[in-house]
Structures are given as C-alpha cells and as structure tokens.
C-alpha positions in Angstrom: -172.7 161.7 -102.1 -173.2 159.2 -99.2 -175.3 156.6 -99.4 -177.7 156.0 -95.9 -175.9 153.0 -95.2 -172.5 155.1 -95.6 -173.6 157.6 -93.4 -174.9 155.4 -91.1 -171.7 153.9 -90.6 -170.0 157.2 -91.1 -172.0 158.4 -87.8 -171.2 155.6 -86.2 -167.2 156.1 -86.5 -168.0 159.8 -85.0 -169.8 158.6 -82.2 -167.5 155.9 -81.1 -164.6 158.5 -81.7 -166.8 161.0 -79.3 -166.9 158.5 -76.8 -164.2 156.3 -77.3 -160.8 158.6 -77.1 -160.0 157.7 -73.3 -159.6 153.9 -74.6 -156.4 154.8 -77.1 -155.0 157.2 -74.4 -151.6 155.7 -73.1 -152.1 153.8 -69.6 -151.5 155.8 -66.7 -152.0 159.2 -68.0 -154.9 161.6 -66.8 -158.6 160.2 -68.1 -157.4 157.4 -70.0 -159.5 154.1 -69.7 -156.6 151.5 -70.9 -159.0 148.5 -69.9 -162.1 149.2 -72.3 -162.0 147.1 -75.5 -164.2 147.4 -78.2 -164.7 144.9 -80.7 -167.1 145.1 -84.1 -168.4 142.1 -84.9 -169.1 141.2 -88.6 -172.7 140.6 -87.9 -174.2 142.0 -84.6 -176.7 140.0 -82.5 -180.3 140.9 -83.3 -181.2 139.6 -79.7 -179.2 137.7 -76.5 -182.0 135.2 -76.1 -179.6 132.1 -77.1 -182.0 129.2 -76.4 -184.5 130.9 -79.0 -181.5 132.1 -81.6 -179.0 129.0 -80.5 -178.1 128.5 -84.1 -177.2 132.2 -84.4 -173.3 133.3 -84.1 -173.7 136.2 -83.5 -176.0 135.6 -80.8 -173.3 132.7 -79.4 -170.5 134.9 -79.7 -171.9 137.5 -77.3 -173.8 135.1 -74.6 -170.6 133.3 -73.6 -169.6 136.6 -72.2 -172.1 136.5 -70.0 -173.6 133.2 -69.3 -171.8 129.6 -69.6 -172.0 126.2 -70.6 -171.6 123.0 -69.1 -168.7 122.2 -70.9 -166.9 123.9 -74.0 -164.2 122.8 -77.0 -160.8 124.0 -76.4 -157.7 122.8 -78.0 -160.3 120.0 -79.9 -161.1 118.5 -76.7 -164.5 119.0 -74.2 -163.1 120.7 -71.4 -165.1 121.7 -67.7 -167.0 124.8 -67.3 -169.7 124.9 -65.1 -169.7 121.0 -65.0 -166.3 119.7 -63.5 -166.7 116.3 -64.4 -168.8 113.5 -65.9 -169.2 109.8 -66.2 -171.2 107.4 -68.2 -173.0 105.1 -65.1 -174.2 103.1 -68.2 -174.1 104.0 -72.5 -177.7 105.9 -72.1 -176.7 107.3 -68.4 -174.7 110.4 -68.3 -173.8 112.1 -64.7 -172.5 115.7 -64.4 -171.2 116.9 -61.0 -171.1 120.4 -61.0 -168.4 122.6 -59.8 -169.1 124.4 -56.4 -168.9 127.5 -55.2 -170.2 129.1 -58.7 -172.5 132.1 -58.0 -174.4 133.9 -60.5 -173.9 137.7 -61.5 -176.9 138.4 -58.8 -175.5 136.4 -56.3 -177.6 133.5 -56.5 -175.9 130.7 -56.1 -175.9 128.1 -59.4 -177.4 125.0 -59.1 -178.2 122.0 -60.9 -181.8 123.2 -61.1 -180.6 126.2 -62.8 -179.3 123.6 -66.0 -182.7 122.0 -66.0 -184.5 124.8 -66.0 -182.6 126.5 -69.1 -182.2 123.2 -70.3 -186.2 122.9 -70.5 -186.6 126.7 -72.0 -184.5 125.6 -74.8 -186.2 122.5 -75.8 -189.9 124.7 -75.2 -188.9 127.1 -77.7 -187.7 124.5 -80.1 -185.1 126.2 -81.6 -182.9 124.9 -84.2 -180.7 122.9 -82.2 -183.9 121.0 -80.1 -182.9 118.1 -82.8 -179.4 117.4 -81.4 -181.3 116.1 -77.8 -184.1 114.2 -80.2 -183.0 110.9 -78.0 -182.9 112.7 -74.4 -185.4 110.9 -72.5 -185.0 112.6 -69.2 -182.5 115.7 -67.7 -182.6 116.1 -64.1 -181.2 117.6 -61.3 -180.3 114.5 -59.3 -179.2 117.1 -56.0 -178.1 120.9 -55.9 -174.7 119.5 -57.5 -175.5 116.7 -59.6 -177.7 116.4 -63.4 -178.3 113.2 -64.3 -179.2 112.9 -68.2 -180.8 109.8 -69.9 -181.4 109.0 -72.9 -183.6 106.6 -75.2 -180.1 105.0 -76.9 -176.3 105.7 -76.7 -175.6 109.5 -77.4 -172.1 110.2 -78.7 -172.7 113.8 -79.5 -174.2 114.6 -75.9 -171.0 116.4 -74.8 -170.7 118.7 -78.1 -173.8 119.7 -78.1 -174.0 121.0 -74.9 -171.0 123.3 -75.2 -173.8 125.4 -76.9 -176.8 125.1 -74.0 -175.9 128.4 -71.9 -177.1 128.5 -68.2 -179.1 130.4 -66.5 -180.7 131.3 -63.2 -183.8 128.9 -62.4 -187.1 131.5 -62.0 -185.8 133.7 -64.3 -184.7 132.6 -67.0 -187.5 132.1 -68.5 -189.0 135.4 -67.5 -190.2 137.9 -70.2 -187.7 140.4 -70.8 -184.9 138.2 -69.1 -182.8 138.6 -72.3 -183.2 142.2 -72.3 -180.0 142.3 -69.4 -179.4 138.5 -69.0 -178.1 137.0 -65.9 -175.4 134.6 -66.0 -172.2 132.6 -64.1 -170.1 134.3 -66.6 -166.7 137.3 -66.4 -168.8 139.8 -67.8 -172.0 141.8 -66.8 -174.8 143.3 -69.2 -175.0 147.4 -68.6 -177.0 148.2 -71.9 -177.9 146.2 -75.1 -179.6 147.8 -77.8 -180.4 145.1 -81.3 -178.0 145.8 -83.7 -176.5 149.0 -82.4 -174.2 148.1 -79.4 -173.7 145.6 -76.3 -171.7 146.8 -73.1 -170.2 144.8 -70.7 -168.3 145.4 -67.3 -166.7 143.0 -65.6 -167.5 140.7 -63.2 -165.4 141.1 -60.1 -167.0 138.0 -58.4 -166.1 135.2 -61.7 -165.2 131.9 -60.2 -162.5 132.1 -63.0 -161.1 135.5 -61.5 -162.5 138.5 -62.4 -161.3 140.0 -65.9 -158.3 142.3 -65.9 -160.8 144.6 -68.8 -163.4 147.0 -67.0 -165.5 147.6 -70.1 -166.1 145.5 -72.8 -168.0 146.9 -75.8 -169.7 145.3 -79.0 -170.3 148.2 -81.4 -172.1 147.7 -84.6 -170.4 149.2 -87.8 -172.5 147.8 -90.6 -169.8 148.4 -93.4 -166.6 146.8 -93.7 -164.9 150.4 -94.6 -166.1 152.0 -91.5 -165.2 148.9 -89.4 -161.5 149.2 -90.7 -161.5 152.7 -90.4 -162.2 152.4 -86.6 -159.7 149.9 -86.2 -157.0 152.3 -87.9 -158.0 155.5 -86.0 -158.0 153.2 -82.5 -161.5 153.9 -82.3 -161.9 150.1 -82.4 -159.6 147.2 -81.0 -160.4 143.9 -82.9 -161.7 142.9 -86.0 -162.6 139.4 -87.6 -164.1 138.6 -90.7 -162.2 140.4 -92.9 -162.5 140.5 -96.5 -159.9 138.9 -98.6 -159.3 142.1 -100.6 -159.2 144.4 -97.5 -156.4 142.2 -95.7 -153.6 143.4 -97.6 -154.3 147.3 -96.1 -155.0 146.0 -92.4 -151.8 143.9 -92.4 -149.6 147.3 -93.6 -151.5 149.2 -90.8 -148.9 150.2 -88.3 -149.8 149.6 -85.1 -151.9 146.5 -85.5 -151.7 142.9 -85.5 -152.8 140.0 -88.2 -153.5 136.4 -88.0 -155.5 133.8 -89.6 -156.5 130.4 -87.9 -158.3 127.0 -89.0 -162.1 127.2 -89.1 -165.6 125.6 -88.7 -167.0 128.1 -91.3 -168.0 127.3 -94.9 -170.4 128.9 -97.5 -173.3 127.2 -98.8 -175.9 128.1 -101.1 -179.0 125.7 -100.7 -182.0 125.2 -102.6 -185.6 125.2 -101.8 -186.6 122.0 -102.8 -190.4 122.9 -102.0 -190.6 125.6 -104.8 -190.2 124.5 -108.9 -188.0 123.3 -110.0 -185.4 122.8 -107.6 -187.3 119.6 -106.5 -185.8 117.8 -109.3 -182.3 116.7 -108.8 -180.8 117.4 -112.1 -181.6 121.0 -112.0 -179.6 120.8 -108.8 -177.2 119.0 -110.8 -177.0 121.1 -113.6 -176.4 124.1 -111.5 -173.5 123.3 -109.9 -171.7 122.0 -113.0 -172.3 125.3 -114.5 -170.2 126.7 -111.7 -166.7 127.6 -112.1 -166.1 127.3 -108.1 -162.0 126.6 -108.3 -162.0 129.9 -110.4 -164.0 131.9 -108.5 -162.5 130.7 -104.9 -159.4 131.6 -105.7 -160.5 135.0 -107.5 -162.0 136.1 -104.7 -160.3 134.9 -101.3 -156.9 133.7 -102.4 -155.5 131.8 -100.0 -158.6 132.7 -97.1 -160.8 129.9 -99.0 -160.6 126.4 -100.8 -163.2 124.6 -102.7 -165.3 122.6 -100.4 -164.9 119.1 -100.4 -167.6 118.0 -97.9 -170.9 119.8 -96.8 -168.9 121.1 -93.8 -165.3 122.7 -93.2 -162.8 119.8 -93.5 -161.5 121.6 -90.0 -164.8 120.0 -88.2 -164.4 116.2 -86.8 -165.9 114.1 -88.9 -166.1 115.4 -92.0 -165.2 113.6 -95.1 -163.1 114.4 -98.2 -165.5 114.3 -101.5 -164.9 115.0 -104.8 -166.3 118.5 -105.8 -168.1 119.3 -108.7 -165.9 120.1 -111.8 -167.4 122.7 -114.1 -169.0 121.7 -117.0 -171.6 124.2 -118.4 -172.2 121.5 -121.3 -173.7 118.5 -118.4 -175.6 121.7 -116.8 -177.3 122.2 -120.4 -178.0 118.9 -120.5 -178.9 117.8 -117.5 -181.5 121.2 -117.7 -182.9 119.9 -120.8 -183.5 116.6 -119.8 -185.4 118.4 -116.8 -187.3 120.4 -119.2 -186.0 123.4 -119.2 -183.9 123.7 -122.9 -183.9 127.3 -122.3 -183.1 127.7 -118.7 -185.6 129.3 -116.3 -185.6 132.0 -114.0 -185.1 132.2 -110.3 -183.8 134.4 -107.3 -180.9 133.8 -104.5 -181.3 135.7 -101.1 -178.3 136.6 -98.8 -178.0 138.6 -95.9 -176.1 141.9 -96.0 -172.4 141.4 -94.5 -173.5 137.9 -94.1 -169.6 136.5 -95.0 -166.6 137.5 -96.6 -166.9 138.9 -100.0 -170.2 137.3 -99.8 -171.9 139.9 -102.5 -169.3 139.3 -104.9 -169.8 135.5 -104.5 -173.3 135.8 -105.3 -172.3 138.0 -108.6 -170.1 135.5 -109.8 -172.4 132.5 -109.2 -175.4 134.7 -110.6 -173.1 135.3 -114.2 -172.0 131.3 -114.2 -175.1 130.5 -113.9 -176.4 133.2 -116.9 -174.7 131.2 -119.2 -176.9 128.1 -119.0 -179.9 130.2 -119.6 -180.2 130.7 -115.8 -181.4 134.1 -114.6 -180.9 135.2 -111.3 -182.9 137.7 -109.6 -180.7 138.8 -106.7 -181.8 139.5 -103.1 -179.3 141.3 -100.8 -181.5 141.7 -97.3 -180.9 143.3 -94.0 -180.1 140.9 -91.7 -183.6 141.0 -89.4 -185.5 140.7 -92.6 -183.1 137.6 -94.3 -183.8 135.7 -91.1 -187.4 136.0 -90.9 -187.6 135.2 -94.8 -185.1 132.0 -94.3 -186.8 130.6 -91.2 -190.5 130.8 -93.2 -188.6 129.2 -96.2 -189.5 132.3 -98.3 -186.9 131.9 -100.7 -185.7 130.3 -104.0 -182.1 129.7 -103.2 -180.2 130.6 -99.9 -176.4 131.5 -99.8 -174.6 132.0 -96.5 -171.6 131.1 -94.5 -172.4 128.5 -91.3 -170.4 127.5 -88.6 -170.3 123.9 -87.2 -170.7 125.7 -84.0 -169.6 122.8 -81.8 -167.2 121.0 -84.2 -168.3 118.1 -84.8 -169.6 116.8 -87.8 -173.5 116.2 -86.4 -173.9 119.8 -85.5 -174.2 120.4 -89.0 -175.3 117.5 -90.4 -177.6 115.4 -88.6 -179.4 119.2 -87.3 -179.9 120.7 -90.7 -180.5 117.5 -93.2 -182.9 115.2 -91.3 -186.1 115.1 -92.5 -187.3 116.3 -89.3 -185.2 119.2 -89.7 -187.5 120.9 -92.6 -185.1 123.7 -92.9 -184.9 123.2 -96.6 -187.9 121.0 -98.4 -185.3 118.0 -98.4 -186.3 114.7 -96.8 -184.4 111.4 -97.6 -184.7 108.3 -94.7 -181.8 106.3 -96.2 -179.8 109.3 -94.7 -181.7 110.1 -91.6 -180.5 106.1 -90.8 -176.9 107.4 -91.4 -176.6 110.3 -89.3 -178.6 108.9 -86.6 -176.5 105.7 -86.2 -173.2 108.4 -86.9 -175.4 110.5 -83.6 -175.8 107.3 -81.8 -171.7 105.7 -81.9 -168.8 106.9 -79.8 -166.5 105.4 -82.2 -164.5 107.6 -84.1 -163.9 105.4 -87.1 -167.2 104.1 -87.5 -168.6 107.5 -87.7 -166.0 108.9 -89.9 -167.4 106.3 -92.7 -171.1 107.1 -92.0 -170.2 110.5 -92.6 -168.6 110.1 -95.5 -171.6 108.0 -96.9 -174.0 111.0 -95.6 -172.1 113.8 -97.4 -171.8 111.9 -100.6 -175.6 111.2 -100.3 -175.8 115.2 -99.9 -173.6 116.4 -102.9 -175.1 113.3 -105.1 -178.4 115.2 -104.1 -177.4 118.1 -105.0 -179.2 119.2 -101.7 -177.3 122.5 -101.9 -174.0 124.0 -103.8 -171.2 124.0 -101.3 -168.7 127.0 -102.4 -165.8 127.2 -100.3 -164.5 126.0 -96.8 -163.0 129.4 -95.2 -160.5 130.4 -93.0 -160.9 132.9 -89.8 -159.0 135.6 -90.1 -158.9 138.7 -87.6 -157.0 142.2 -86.4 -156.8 143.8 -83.4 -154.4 146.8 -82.1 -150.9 145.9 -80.7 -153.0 147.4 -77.6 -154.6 144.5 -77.1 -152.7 140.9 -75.7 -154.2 137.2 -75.4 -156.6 137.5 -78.2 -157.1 134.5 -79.7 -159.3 133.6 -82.5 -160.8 130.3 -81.8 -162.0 127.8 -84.9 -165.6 128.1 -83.8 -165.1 131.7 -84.7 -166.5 133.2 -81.1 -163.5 134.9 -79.2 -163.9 134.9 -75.4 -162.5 137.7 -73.9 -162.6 137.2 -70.1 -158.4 136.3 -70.4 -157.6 139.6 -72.7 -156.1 142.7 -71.7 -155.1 145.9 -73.2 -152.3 148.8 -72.5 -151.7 152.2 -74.0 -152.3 153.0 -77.3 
C-alpha cells in the first residue's frame, strides 16, 4: 500500500513524465524540446526571498539563477560579477566600480543604487547573515557606477560575504510580493514558482554574460529520494545531487548517466539547546558525544562520501582547523552523566528535517541507539521541512541535527555567524570566543587567522557546543544529455553555461 508521501512522489513522476517527454526526445526531431533541463533538488526552496532566507541553500541555489552578486568564489578565489573591480582606498575603505552596460531582466538599467537598496533590505530584515556586516558603518552608492563601503575597523571577510548579498532593482525590491517572480541581472527569468512544488525558468536572451544556450530551466520537487532517482532513470529528470550513499552504487550502473563526487563545504552537526535542562551543563554535552561511536557509524553509513569531522566546519572551507575528535567512550559518558546528576540517564528529543542530508534518518537512528546505552532516551522528531524551520528559528527544540554549508567558504561564514553571543541561534554565549572570531573577522592575514580559528574550534568542541558527525562530500548525477555541469564545493550549481542534446 502507498504511503501519502509515496504517492505524492509517485504523482509527481507521472506528471513530470506527462509533461516532460519532449525534453528526452532526440534533438532535431519533430516536438522535441532538447534545451529544457530539469533538475530536483534535495530540498526545494520554501520561498525566493534570499535577503529574508539568506542562510537557506536551497533558497541560494535557486536565486543565483536569477539575480547576482557583487562578486562570487570560483576556483577558491573572489571573482567579478556585477562588481568588476575593487580597491581598499584605506583598511576600513572599500571601493566597488561596477561593471557597465548591465541591465536588469525588465530593462532597467543596474545601478549602484540598486546594491544599496538590496543591500539595506537585507540588513532591515535581519536575517541570519546581518552578523557578517556587524562592523559596516556606512554602504553607499558614491555615483551610478561606484559603492563605496566603510566600515568601523578592518574587514577581511567583506569580499566573502558578499558573494551571498544578491541584487536587485532599487523601488522594487523591496516591494510586497517582489519575491513572488523576482527581478534580477541574472541568465534566467522567473515564469512560475510555486513553494515546494516547482520553479521555471526561461532564459534570458539580454544576459551581459550571453544569453544561455537552455530555453527552460526547471526545479521540480520530488520529496523522496526513490522517486527522484526514478526520474533521473526514466529521463524524466536531468540532474541529481545529494545522493545517498547507499543509492550511489544503482545510479553509477545506470546506463545513460553520469557520476561524480567533488570536495565540499557541507558537514553534519547535531547542536544542543543550551537554554533547555540539562544541556546547559557541559559535561552532559560531554558525555554525549563520548557515548558516540561516530568512526563506526560514518563509515557504516556513507563509506567513502563522509569522514569524521575534525573541526566545526568541513576541513574543505579556508580556515578551518584540524582537532582531535571525540573517541568513544560510553564509560567517561556514564561518568561524566553522573557527576552531572543524572546516574540514570535522562530523557530528551532530537528534531531533523525530512530529506534534510544524506542518510540523515539513519544517522539520527544510530546516534539515538549510542546514546540508549548511557541511559539516554531519545524521542525522535522527523519534521517537514516548513515546520523544522519555524521550530529551529524559535529554538523549539532539545537537540538539532542537520547538514550546513559554509556557504561562502570561508571559515567566518560559519563560525563567527552562528557562535557569537550575538548570534543566539543556540542558548550558547562565551566572550573569550566572541574576541577570537572577531579579531579572526577583523585580519587579512591568512596565518594569523588560521591559529584564531583553531583556538575558536577547540573552544567549540571543549564546549561541547554541539556534536559534529561527519564532514561530507558532494556527490551528483545527471544524464549523458546534459554537458558543462559542474558541481561546485558550495553545493549550488549555476546553470547559465550548461547545455543539453538528445536523449
């Protein structure tokens, strides 16, 4: 019998198959539509408003279709977008002249006003990643081609962080129901968004880039890993990421499709809400992650897609140190439980979002039964996406697992915007290690911020401010159809350089 979530999916194949059949048919024959890909995200975008949902991937992934940043990462290096250059006039001055000729979607033409203005919307809302400007004094449109940024002390991390601040048109922007069908500078177009059910793009024939050689571009939302798989066997879908360790070995004997793993920014960790009893004592931290047999368990479950974390970030990210893990040793976690006051364990719940990472519910399982044996019981909390993130954001949890992407790739992104005291994202406040990652924030020197990392994540696993699974790799699939894919670390493929062919 199927389950509603089965069918749901099921449906969903049958629709897309409905629809979809032009896009497998070989170029140049009658009614084919060779340059419509369709790509089914892991987790779909619950809105496109990415100054109010900036920390969001899915949310990121599908705004850089549409609108751009000032500059982005490629290669490991900050690269020109929408900015073609920039200078330091003095180490709290920085000047961006902006490339000409650039004209929104509508025709407007883009402007440094335009920057400031979503620049502004972004810091109103006060979204998660408000923290990473905390020293911004001023950000200004100097002329129509010039922004002129100031800030209150040297800010090394000025240039990451905006590689994540997307643009758009001054006057609208910030107009209700602007994120409906978003304007932007970017190759694609929005024809129709519906939350979590599907995104379609069509090119944009104007892009100062060059307009993309695909028509149609298509976010569908499959909400189980079979059905996604299933599409992208049947051609009813082109590209896949995020797939599950033990569902690689049947997409890589799939005839017809192509497999590849990359380095990543993306890592699971399982935090602890240091408001609620008795996580705000640090030995019952402690004492859970000793009872966890993490080197088993990573390797049990993702093989060679996943190592044990040795920092509270992917060791991919810039930045980010090499600890010692945790070993597992269920006798310190009695212990260090008893000496807390709780001889006979205690009981608790962990919340994760549905499809929230690989193998993600079988992670929780095997934490859940580590932790059973210390007298630990675990209540757990699978959630639909919408309703996880409302419950996480409000702190309406005991214990949190979920993967995280250190979306700009560097080591502050993560660090200095969710472990601040400022932050609050977690009950945890320490101001020895707000002084680390603010000086780490403030240097441009690589070394010197490499060791104030390292003394800021050994701070954080001393703490015990969360356990810190597994570091992951990407991993993705798409049809031979498809060519210049290319599976970033962030995670976020752009797809204005990708084309497809017959089927």
């Amino acid at each position: 019998m199927l389950t509603k979530r089965k069918l749901v999916a099921s449906l969903a194949a049958l629709t897309l198959l409905a629809t979809g059949l032009s896009a497998c048919s070989p170029a140049g024959e009658p009614g084919s539509d060779d340059q419509v890909l369709r790509y089914a995200p892991a987790m779909f975008p619950v809105s496109l408003d990415t100054h109010k949902y900036a920390g969001e991937e899915a949310v990121q992934t599908t705004i850089q279709q549409i609108m751009e940043p000032l500059v982005r990462v490629d290669d490991g290096k900050i690269v020109p977008v929408l900015a073609e250059s920039w200078q330091n006039l003095d180490p709290n001055t920085w000047v961006f002249k902006l490339r000409s000729g650039v004209k929104f979607s509508d025709g407007t033409p883009f402007t440094a006003k335009d920057v400031v203005a979503s620049y502004q919307r972004h810091q109103k809302l006060d979204g998660p990643l408000v923290p990473l400007y905390a020293s911004v004094k001023s950000f200004e449109a100097t002329d129509d081609a010039t922004v002129t940024v100031k800030t209150a002390k040297p800010l090394g991390t000025l240039l990451s962080s905006l590689t994540l601040l997307f643009i758009g048109p001054a006057g609208k922007v910030d107009s209700e129901g602007f994120f409906s069908k978003p304007i932007g500078t970017g190759p694609f177009t929005v024809t129709a968004f519906l939350p979590d059910e599907r995104l379609e793009l069509a090119a944009n024939p104007e892009y100062w880039d060059g307009a993309p050689q695909l028509d149609k571009l298509e976010f569908v939302s499959i909400p189980e890993v079979a059905g996604r798989i299933t599409g992208l066997e049947n051609g009813e879908v082109d590209v896949l990421t995020q797939i599950p360790p033990d569902q690689v070995p049947g997409v890589k004997d799939s005839e017809g499709i192509t497999y590849a793993t990359t380095p990543s920014w993306t890592y699971y960790f399982n935090w602890f809400n240091h408001n609620r009893k008795p996580f705000d004592d640090k030995r019952v931290r402690q004492a859970l992650w000793y009872a966890l047999n993490l080197e088993g368990t990573v390797k049990d479950l993702f093989g060679d897609l996943a190592a044990v974390a040795q920092a509270p970030l992917a060791q991919d990210v810039i930045g980010a140190p090499k600890l010692t893990p945790y070993r597992h040793d269920p006798a310190k976690a009695k212990q260090l439980l008893a000496e807390a006051g709780y001889p006979n364990g205690f009981s608790t719940s962990m919340q994760w979002p549905l499809e929230g990472g690989p193998n993600i519910r079988a992670l929780a399982q095997a934490m859940i039964s580590d932790w059973a044996k210390i007298g630990v019981k675990v209540q757990p909390l699978e959630k639909e996406r919408a309703q996880w993130l409302e419950d996480f954001g409000k702190l309406n949890w005991d214990m949190n697992l979920q993967t995280n992407v250190t979306g700009t790739g560097d080591a502050d992104y993560t660090l200095a915007r969710l472990y601040l005291c400022a932050a609050k994202r977690n009950g945890y406040c320490n101001p020895a290690l707000d002084k680390l990652l603010l000086d780490a924030r403030a240097t441009i020197d690589p070394a010197e911020r490499s060791k104030l990392y390292t003394q800021a994540g050994q701070i954080l696993f001393d703490d015990a401010v969360g356990v810190f699974p597994a570091d992951l790799a990407s991993n993705s699939a798409h049809r031979n159809r498809v060519q210049n894919f290319v599976m970033p670390p962030s995670g976020r493929p752009l797809f204005s350089k990708v084309t497809v062919s017959g089927s």
